[in-house]
mmCIF file of the N, C-alpha and C atoms, coordinates in Angstrom:
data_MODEL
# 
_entry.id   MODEL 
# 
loop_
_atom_site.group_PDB 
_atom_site.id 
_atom_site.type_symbol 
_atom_site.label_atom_id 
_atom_site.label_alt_id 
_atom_site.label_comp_id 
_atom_site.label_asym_id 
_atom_site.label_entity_id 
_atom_site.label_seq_id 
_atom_site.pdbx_PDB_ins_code 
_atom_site.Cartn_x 
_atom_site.Cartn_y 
_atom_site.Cartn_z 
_atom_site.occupancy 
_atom_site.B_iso_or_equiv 
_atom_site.pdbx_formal_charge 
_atom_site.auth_seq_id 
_atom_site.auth_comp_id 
_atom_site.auth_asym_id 
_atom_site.auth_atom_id 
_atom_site.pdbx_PDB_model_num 
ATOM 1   N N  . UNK A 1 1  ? -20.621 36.201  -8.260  1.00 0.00 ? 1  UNK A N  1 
ATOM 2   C CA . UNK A 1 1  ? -21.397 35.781  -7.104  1.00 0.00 ? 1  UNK A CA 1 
ATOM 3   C C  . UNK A 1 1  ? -20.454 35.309  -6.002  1.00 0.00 ? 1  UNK A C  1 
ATOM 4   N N  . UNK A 1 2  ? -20.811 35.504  -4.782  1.00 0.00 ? 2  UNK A N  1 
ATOM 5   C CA . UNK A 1 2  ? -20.012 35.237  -3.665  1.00 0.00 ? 2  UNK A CA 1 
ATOM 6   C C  . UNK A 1 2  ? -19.939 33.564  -3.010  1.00 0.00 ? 2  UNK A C  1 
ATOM 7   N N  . UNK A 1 3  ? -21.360 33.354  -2.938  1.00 0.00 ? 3  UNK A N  1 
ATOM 8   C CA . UNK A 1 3  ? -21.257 32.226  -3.021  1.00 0.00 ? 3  UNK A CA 1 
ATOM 9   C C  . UNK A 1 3  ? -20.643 31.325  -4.135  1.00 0.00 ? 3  UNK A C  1 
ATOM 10  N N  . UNK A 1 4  ? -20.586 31.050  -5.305  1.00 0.00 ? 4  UNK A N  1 
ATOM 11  C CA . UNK A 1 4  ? -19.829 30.637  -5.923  1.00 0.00 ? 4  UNK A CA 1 
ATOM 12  C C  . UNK A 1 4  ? -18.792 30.473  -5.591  1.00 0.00 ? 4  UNK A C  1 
ATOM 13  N N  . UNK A 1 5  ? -17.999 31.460  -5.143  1.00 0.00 ? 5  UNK A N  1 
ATOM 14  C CA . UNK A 1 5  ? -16.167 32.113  -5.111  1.00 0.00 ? 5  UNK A CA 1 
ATOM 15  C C  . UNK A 1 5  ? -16.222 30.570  -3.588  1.00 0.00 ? 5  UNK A C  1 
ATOM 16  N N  . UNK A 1 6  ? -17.109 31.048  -2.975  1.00 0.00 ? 6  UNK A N  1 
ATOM 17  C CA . UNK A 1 6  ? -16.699 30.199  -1.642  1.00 0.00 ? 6  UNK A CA 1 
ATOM 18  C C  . UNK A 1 6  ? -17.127 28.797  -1.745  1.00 0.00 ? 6  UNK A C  1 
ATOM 19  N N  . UNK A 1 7  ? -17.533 28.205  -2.792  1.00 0.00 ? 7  UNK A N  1 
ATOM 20  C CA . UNK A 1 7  ? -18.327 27.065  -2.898  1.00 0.00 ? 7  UNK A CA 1 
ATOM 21  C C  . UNK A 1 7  ? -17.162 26.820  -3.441  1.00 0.00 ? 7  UNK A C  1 
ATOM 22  N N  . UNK A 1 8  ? -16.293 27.192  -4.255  1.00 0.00 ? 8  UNK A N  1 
ATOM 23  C CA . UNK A 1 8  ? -15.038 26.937  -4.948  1.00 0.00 ? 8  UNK A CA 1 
ATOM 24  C C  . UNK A 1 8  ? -14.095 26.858  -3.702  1.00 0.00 ? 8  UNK A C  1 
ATOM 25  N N  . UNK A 1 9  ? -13.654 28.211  -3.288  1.00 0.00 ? 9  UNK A N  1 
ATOM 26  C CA . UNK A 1 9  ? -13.036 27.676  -2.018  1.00 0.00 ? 9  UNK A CA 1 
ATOM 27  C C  . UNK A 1 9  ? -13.277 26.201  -1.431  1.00 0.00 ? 9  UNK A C  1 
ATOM 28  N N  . UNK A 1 10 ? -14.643 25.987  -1.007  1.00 0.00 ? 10 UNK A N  1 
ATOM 29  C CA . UNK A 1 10 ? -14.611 25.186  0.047   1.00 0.00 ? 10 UNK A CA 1 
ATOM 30  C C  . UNK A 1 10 ? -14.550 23.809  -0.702  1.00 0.00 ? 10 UNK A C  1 
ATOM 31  N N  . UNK A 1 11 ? -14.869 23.375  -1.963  1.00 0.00 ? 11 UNK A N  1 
ATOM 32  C CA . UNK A 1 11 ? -14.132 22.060  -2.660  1.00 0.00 ? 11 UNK A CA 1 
ATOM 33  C C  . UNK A 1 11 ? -12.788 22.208  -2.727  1.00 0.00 ? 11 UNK A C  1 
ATOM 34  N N  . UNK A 1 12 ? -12.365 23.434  -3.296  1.00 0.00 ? 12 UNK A N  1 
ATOM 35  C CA . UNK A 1 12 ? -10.776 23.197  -3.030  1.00 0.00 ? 12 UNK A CA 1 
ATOM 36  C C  . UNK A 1 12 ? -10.058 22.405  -1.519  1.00 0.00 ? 12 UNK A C  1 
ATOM 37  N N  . UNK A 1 13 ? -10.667 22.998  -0.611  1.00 0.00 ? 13 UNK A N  1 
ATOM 38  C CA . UNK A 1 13 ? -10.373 22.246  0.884   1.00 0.00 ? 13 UNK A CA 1 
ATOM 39  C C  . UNK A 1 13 ? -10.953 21.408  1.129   1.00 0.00 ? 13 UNK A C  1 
ATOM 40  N N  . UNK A 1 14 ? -12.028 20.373  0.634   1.00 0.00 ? 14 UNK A N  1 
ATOM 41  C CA . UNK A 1 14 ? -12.324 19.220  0.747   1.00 0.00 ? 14 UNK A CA 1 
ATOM 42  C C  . UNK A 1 14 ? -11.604 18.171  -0.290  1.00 0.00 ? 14 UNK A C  1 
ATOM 43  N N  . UNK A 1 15 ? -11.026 18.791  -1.555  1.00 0.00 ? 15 UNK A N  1 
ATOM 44  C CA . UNK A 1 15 ? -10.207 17.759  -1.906  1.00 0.00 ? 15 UNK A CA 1 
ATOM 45  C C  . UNK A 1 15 ? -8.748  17.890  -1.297  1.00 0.00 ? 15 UNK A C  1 
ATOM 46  N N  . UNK A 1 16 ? -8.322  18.671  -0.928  1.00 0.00 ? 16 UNK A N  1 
ATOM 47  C CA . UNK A 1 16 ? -7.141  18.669  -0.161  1.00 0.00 ? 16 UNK A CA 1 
ATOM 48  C C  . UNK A 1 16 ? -7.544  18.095  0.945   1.00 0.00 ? 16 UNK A C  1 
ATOM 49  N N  . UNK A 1 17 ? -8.452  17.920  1.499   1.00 0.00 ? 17 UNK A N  1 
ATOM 50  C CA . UNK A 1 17 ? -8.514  17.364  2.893   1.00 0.00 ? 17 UNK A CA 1 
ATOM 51  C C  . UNK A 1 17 ? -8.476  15.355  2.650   1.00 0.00 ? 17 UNK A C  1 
ATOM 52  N N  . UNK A 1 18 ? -9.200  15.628  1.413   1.00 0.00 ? 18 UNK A N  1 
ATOM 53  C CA . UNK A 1 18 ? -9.099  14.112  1.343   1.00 0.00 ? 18 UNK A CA 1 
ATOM 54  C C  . UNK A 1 18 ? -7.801  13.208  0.347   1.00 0.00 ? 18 UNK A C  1 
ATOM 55  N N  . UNK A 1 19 ? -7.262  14.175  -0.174  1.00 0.00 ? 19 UNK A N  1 
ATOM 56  C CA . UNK A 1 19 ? -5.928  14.174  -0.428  1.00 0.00 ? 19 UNK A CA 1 
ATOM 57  C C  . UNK A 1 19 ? -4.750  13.610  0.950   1.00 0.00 ? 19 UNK A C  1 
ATOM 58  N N  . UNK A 1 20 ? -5.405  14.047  1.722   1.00 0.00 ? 20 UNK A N  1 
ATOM 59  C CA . UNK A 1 20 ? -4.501  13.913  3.132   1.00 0.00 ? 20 UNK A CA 1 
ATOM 60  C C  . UNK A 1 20 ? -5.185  12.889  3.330   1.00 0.00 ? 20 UNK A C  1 
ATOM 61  N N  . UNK A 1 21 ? -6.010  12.533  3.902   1.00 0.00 ? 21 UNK A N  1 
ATOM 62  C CA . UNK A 1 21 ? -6.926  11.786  4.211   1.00 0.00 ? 21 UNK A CA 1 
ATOM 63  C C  . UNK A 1 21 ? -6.235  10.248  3.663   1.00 0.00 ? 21 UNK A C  1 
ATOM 64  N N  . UNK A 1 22 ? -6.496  10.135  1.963   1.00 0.00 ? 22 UNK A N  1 
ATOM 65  C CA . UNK A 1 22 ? -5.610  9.043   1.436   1.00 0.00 ? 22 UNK A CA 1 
ATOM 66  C C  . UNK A 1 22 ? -4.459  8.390   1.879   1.00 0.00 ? 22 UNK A C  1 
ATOM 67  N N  . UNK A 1 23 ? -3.203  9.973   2.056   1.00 0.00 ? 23 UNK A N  1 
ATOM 68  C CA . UNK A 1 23 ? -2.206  9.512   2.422   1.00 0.00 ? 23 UNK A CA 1 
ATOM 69  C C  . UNK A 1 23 ? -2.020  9.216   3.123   1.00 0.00 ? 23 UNK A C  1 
ATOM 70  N N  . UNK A 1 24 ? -2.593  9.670   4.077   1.00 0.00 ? 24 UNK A N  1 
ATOM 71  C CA . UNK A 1 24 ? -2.633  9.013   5.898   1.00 0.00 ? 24 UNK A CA 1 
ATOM 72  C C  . UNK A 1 24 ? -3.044  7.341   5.897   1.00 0.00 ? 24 UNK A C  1 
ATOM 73  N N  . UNK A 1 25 ? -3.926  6.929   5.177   1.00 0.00 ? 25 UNK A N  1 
ATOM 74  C CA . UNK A 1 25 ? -4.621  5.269   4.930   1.00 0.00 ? 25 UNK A CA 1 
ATOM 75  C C  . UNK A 1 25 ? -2.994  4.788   4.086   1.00 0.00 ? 25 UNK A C  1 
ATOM 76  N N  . UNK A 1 26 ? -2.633  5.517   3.030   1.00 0.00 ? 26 UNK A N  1 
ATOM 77  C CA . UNK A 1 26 ? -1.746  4.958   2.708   1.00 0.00 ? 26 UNK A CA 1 
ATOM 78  C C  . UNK A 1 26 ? -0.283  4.344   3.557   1.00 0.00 ? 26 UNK A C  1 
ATOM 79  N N  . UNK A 1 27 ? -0.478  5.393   4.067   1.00 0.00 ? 27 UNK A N  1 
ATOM 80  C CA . UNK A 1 27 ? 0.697   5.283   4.831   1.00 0.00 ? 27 UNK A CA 1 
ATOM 81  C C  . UNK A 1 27 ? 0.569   3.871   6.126   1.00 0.00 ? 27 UNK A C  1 
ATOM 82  N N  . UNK A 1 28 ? -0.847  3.856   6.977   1.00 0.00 ? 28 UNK A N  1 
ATOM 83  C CA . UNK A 1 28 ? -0.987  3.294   7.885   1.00 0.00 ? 28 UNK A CA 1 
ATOM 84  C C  . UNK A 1 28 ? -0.938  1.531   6.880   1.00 0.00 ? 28 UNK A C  1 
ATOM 85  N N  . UNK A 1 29 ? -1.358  1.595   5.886   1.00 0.00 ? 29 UNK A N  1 
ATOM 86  C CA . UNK A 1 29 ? -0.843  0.375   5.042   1.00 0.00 ? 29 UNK A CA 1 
ATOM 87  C C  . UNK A 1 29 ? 0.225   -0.250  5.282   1.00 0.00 ? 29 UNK A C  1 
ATOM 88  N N  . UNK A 1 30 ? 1.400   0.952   4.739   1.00 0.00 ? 30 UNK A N  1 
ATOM 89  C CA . UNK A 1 30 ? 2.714   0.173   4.549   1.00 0.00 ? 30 UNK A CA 1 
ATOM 90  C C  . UNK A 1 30 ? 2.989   0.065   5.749   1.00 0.00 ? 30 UNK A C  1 
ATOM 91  N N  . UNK A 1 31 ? 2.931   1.477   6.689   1.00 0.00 ? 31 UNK A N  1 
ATOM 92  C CA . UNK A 1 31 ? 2.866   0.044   8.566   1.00 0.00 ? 31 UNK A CA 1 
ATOM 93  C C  . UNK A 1 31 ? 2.367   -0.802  8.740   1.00 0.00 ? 31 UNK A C  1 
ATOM 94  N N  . UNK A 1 32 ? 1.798   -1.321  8.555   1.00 0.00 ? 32 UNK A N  1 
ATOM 95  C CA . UNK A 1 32 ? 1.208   -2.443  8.767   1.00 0.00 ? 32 UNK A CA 1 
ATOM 96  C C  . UNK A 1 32 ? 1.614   -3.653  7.931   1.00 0.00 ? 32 UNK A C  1 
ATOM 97  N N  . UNK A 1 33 ? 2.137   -3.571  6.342   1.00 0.00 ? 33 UNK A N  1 
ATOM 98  C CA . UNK A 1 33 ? 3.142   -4.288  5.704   1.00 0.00 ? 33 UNK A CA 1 
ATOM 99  C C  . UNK A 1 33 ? 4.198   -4.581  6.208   1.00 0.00 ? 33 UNK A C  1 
ATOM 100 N N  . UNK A 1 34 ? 4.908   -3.434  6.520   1.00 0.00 ? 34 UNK A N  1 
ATOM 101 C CA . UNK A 1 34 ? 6.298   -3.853  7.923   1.00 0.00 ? 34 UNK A CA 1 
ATOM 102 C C  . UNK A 1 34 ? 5.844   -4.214  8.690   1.00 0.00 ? 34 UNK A C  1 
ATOM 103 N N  . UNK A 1 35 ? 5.277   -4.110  9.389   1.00 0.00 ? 35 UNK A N  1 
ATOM 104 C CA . UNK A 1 35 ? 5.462   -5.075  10.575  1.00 0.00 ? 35 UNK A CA 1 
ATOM 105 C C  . UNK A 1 35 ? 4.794   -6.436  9.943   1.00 0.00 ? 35 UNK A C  1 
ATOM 106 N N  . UNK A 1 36 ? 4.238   -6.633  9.330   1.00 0.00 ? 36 UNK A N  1 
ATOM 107 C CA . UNK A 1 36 ? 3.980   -8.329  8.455   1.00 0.00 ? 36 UNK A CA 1 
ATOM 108 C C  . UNK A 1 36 ? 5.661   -8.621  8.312   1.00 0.00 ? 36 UNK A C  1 
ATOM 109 N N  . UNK A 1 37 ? 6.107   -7.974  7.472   1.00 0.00 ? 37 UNK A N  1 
ATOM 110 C CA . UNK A 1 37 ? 7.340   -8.269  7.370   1.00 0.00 ? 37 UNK A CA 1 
ATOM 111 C C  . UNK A 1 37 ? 8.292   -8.811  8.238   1.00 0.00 ? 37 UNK A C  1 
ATOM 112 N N  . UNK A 1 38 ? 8.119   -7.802  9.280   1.00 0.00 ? 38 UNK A N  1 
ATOM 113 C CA . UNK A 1 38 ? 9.353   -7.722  10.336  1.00 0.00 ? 38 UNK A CA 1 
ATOM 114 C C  . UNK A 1 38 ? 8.805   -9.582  10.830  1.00 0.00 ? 38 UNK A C  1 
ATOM 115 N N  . UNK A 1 39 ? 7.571   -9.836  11.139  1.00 0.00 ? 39 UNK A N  1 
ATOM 116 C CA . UNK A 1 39 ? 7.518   -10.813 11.477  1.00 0.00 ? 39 UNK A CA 1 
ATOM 117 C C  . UNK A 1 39 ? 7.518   -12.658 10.833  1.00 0.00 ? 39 UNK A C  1 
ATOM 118 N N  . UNK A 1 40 ? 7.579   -11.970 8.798   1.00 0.00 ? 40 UNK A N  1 
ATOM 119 C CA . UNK A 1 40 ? 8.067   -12.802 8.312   1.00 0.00 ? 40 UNK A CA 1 
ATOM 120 C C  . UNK A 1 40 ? 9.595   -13.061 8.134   1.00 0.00 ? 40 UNK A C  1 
ATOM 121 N N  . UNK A 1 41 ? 9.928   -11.880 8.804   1.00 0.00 ? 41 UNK A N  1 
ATOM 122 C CA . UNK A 1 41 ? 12.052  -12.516 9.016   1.00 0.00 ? 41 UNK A CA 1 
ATOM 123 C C  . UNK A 1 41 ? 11.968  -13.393 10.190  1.00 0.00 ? 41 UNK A C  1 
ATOM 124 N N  . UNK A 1 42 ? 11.091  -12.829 11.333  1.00 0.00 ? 42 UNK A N  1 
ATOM 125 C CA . UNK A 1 42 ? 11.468  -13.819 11.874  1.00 0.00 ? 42 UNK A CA 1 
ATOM 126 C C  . UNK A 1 42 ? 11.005  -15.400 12.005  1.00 0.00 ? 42 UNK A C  1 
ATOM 127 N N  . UNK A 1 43 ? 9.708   -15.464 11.018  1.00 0.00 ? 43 UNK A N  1 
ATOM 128 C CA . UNK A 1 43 ? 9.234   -16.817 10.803  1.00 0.00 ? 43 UNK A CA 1 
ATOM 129 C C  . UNK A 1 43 ? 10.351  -17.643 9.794   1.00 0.00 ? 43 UNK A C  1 
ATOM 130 N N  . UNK A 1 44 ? 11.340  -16.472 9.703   1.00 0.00 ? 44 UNK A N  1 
ATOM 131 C CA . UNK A 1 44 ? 12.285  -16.993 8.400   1.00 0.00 ? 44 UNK A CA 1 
ATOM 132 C C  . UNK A 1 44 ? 11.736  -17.506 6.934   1.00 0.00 ? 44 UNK A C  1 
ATOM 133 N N  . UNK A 1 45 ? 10.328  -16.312 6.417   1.00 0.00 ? 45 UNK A N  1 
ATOM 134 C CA . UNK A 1 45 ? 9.834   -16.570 5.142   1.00 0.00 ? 45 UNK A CA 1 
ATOM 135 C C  . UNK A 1 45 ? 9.906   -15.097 4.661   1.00 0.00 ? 45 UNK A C  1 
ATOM 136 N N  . UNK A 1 46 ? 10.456  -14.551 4.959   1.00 0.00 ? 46 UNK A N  1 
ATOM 137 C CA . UNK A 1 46 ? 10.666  -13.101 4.311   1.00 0.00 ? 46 UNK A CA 1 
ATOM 138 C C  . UNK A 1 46 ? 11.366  -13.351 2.737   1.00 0.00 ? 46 UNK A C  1 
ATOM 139 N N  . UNK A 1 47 ? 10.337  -13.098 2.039   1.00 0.00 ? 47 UNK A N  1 
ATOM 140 C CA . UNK A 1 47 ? 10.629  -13.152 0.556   1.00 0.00 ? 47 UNK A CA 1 
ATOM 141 C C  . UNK A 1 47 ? 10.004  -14.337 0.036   1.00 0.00 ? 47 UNK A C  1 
ATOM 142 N N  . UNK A 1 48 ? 8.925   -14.916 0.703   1.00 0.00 ? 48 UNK A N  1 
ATOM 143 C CA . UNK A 1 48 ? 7.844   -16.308 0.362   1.00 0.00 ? 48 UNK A CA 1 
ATOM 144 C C  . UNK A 1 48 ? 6.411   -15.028 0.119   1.00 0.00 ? 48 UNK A C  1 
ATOM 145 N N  . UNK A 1 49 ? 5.967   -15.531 -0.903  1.00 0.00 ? 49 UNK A N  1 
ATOM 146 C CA . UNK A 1 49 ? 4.521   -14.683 -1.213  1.00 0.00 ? 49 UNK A CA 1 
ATOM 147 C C  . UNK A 1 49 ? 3.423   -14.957 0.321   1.00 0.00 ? 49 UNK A C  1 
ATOM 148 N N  . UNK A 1 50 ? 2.620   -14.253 0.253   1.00 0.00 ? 50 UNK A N  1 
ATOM 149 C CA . UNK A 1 50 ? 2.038   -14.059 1.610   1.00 0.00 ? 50 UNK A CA 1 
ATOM 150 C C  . UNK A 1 50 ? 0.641   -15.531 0.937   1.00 0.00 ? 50 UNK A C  1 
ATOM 151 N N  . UNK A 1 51 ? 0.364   -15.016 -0.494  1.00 0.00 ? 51 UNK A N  1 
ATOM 152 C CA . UNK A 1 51 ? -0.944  -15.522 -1.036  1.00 0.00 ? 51 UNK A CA 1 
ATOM 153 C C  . UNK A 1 51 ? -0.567  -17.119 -1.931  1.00 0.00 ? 51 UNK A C  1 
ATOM 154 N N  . UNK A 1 52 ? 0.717   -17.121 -2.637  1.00 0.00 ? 52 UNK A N  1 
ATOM 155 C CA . UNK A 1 52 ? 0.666   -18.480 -3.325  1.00 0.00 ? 52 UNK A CA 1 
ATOM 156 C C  . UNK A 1 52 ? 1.979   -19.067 -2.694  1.00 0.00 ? 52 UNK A C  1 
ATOM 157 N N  . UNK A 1 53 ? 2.518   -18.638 -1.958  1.00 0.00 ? 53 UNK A N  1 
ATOM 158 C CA . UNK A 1 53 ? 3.911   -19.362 -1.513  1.00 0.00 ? 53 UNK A CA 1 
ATOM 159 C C  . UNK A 1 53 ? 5.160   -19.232 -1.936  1.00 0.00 ? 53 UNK A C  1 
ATOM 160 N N  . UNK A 1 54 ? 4.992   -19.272 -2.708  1.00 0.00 ? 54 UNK A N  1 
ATOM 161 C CA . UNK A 1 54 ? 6.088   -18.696 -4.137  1.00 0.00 ? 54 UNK A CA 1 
ATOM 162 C C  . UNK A 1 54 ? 6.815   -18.101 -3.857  1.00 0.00 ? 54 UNK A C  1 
ATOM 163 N N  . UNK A 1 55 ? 8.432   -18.272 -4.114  1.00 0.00 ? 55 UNK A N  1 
ATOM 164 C CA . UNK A 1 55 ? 9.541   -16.753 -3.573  1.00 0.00 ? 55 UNK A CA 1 
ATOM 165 C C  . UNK A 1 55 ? 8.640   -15.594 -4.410  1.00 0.00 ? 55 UNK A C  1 
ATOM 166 N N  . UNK A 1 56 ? 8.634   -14.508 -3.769  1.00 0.00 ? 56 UNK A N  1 
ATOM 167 C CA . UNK A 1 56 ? 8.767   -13.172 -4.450  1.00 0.00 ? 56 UNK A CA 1 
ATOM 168 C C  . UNK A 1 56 ? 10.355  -12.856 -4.591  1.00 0.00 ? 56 UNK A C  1 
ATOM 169 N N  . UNK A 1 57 ? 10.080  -12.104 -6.246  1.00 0.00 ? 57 UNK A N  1 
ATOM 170 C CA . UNK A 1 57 ? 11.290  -11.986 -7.415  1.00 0.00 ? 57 UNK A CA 1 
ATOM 171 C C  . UNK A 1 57 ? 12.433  -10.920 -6.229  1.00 0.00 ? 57 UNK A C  1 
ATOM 172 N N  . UNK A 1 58 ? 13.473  -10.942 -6.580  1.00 0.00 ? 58 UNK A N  1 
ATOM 173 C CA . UNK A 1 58 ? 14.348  -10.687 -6.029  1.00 0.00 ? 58 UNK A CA 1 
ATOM 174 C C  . UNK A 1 58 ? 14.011  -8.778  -6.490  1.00 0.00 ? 58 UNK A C  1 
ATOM 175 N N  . UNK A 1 59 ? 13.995  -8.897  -7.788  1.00 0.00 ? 59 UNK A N  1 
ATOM 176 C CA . UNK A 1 59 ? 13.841  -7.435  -8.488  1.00 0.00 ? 59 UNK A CA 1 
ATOM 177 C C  . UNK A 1 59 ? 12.447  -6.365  -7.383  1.00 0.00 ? 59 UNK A C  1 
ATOM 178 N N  . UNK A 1 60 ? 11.454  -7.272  -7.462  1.00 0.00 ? 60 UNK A N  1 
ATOM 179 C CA . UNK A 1 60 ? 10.646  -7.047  -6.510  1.00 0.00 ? 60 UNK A CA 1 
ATOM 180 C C  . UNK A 1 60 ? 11.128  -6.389  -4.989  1.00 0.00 ? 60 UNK A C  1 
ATOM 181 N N  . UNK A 1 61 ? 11.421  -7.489  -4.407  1.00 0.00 ? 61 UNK A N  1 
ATOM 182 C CA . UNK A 1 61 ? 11.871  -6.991  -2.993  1.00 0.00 ? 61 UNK A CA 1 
ATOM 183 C C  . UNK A 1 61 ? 13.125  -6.195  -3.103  1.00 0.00 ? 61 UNK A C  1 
ATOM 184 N N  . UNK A 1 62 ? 14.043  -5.349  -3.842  1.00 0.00 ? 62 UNK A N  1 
ATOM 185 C CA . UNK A 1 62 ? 14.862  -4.686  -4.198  1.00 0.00 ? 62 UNK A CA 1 
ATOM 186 C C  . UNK A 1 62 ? 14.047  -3.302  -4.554  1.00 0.00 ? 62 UNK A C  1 
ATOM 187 N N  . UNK A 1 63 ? 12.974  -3.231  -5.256  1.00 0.00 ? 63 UNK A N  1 
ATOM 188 C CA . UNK A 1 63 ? 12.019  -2.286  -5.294  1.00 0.00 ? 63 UNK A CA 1 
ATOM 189 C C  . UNK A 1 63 ? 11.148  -1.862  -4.384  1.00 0.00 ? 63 UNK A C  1 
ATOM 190 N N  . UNK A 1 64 ? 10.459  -2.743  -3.650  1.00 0.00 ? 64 UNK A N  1 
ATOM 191 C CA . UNK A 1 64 ? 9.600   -3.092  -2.654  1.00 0.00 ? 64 UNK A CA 1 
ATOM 192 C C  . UNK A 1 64 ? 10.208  -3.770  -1.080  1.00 0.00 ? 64 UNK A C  1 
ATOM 193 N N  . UNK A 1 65 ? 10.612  -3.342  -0.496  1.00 0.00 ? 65 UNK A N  1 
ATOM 194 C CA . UNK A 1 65 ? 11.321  -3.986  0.560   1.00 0.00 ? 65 UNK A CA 1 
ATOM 195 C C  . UNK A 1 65 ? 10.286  -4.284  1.421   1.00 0.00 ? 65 UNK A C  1 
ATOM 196 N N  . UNK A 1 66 ? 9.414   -4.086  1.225   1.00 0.00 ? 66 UNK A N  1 
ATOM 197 C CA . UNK A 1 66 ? 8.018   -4.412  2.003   1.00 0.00 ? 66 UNK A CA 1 
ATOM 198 C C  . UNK A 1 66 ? 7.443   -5.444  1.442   1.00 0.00 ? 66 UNK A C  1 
ATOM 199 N N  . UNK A 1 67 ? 7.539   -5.840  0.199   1.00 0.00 ? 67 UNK A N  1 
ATOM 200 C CA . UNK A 1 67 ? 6.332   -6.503  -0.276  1.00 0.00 ? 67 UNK A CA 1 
ATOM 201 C C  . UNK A 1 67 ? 6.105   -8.057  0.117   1.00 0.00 ? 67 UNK A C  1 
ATOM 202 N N  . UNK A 1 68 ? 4.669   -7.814  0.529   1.00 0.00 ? 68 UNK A N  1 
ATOM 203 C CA . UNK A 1 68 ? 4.667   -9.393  1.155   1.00 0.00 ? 68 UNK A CA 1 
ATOM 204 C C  . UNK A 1 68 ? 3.364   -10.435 0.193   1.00 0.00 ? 68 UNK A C  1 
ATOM 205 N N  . UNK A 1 69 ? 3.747   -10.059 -1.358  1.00 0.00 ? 69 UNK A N  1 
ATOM 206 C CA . UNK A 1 69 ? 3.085   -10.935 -2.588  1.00 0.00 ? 69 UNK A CA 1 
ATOM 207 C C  . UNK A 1 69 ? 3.940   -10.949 -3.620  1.00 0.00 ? 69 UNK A C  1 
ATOM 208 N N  . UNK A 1 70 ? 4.052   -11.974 -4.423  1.00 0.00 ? 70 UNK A N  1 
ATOM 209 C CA . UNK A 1 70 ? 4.828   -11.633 -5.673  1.00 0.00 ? 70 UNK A CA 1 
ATOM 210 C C  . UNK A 1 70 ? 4.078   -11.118 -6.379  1.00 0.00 ? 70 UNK A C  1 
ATOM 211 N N  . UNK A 1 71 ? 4.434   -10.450 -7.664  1.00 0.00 ? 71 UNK A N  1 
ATOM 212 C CA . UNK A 1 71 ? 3.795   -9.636  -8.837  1.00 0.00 ? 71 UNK A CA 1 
ATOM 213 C C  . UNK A 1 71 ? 2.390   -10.293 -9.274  1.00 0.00 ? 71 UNK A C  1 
ATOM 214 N N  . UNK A 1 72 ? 2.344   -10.989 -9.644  1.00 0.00 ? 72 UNK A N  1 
ATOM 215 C CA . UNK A 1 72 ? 1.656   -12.041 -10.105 1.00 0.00 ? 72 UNK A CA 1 
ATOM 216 C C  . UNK A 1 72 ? 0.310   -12.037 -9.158  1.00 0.00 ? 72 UNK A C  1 
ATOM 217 N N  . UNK A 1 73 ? 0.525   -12.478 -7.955  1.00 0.00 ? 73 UNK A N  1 
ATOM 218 C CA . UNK A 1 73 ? -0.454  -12.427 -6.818  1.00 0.00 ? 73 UNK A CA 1 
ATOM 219 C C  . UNK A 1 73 ? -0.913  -10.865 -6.436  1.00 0.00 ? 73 UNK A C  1 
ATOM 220 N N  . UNK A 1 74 ? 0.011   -10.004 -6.858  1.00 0.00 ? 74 UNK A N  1 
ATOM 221 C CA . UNK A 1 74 ? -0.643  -8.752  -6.302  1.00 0.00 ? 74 UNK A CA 1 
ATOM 222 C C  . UNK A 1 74 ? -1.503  -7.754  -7.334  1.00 0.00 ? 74 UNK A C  1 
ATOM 223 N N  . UNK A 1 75 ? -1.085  -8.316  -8.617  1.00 0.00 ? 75 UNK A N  1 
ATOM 224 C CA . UNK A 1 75 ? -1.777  -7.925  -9.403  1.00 0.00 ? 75 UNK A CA 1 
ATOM 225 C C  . UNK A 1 75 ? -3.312  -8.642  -9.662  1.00 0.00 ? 75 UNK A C  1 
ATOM 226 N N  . UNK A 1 76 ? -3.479  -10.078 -8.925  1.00 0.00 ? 76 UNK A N  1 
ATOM 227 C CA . UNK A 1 76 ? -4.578  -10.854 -8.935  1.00 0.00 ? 76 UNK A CA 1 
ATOM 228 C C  . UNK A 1 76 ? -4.405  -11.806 -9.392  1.00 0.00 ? 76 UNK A C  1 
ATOM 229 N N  . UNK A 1 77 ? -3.599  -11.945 -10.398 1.00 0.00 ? 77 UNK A N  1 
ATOM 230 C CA . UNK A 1 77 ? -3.322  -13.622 -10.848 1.00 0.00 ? 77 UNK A CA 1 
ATOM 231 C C  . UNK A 1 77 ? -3.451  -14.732 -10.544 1.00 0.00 ? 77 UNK A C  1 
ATOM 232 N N  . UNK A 1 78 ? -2.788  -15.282 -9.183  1.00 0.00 ? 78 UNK A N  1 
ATOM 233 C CA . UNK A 1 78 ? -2.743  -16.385 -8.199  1.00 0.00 ? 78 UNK A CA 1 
ATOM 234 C C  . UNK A 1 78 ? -4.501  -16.313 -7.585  1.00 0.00 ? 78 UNK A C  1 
ATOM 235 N N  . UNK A 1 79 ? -4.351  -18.078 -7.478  1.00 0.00 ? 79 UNK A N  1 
ATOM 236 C CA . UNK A 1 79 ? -5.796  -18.089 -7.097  1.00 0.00 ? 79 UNK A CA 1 
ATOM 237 C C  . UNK A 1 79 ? -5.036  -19.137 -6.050  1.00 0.00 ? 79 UNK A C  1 
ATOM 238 N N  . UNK A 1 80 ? -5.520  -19.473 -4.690  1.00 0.00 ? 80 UNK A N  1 
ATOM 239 C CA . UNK A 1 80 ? -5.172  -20.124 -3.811  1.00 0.00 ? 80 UNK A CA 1 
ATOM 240 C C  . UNK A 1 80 ? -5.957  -21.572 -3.723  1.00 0.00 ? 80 UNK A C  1 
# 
């Protein structure tokens, strides 16, 4: 059947579309993490958790040069 063939087609290009879609949100994230960042160097707390205060782990920000929670808090742990 023809329709079928194109009903297949056309999910194939709606999950690719939202495949993109994701990455694009993803991406506008971690901009938006940097620049949190950029402006916790200059509050001079770059590497203070955003949510409990707490240094975030060194291993962390060596992995994550963005990250503005420690492990703990970003996984949900920390309650404020």
């Amino acid at each position: 059947m023809q329709f079928g063939k194109r009903a297949g087609d056309h999910t194939a290009d709606a999950v690719l579309q939202m495949q993109r879609t994701m990455t694009a949100g993803q991406l506008q994230q971690v901009a938006a993490d940097i620049d949190r960042v950029l402006e916790k160097i200059e509050e001079d707390t770059y590497g203070v958790c955003d949510e409990c205060g707490q240094p975030i782990g060194e291993e962390r920000l060596e992995a994550i040069t963005w990250a503005l929670r420690c492990v703990r808090c970003q996984a949900g742990g920390h309650s404020r």
